[in-house]
Every structure is written in structure tokens, then in C-alpha cells.
Legacy VTK file of the C-alpha trace (Angstrom):
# vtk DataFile Version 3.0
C-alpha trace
ASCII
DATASET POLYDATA
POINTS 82 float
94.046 96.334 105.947
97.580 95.548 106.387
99.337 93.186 103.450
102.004 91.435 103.714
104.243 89.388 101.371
107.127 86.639 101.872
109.909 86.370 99.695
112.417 83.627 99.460
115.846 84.273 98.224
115.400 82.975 94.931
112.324 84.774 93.865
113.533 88.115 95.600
116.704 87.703 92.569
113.820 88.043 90.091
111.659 90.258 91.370
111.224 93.611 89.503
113.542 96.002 89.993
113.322 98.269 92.910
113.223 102.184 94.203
116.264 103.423 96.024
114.102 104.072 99.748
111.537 102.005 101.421
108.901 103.099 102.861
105.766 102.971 105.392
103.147 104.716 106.167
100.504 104.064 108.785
97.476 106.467 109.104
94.359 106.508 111.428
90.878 107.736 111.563
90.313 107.997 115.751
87.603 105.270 116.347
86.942 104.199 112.805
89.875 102.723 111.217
93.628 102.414 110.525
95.658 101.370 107.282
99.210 100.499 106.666
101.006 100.783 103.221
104.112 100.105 102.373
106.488 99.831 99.395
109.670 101.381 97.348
109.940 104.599 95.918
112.853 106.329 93.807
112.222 110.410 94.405
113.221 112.669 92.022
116.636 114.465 92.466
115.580 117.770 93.896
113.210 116.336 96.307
112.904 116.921 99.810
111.798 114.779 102.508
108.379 116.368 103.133
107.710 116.291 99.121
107.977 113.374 99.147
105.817 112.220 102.311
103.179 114.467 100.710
103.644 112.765 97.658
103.192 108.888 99.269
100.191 110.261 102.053
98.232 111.235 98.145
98.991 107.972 97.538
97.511 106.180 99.995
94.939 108.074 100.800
93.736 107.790 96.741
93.735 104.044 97.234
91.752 104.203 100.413
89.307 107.501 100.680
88.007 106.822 103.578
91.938 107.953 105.325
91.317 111.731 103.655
91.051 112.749 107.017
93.072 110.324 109.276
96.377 111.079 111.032
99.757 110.076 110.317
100.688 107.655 113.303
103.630 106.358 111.781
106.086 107.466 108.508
109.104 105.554 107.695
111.394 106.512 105.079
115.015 104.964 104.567
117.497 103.732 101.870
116.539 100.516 100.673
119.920 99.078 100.887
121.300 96.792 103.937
LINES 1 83
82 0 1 2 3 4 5 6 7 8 9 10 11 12 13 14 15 16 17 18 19 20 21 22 23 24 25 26 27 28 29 30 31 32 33 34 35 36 37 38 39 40 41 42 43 44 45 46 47 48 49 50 51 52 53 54 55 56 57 58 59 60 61 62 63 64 65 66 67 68 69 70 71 72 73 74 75 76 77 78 79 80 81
């Protein structure tokens, strides 16, 4: 359930543009399954940290039902810059 995708250098240059934090998010159902998503998000000004973990856990969970009523096992949420 996990996805992964390699870049090289020269196809990361044209890649669309992206959000100013990274994140990942790994939730469980004890016993019947676990998902990990993953991506880049630009929050709006006046958000906080937990609006915005709210915001991504709707997210995931309305691409995979089935995690409505798994735990969190693992948030990530940093500036996308090196």
C-alpha cells in the first residue's frame, strides 16, 4: 500500500512545482492493515500544525476508507527545502 517513486536529477528540474513542507503519514488498523502516504503540501498562512495534520489524516483516510478508524503510527511534517 506503500508507493514509491524515483527521480533522477533531470526530470526532478521539470517536475511540477512543489508545496513548501513534505510530508508522511502512516496509519494502522491493529490486525487488519496499514497505509503510508506521502507528498507536499503548502498550508495556508494562519495554519497551525494540528490543522493541518487534521487536514492531511481527511486526506488519506478519503482515499482509503477502510483507515477511518486506524491509528496514527507515524506523522512527519518538515520544510521541503535541504
Amino acid at each position: 500500500m506503500t508507493s514509491q517513486t524515483s527521480t533522477t536529477a533531470s526530470s526532478a528540474a521539470s517536475a511540477a512545482p512543489q508545496g513548501t513542507h513534505m510530508w508522511v503519514l502512516t496509519l494502522e488498523v491493529p490486525g487488519r492493515g496499514m497505509t503510508t502516504s506521502h507528498g507536499t503540501v503548502t498550508p495556508p498562512a494562519d495554519a497551525t500544525r494540528h490543522d493541518t495534520f487534521r487536514t492531511l489524516l481527511d486526506y488519506v483516510v478519503s482515499q482509503n476508507p477502510r483507515m477511518s478508524s486506524a491509528n496514527c503510527v507515524f506523522f512527519s511534517f518538515e520544510p521541503n527545502q535541504l
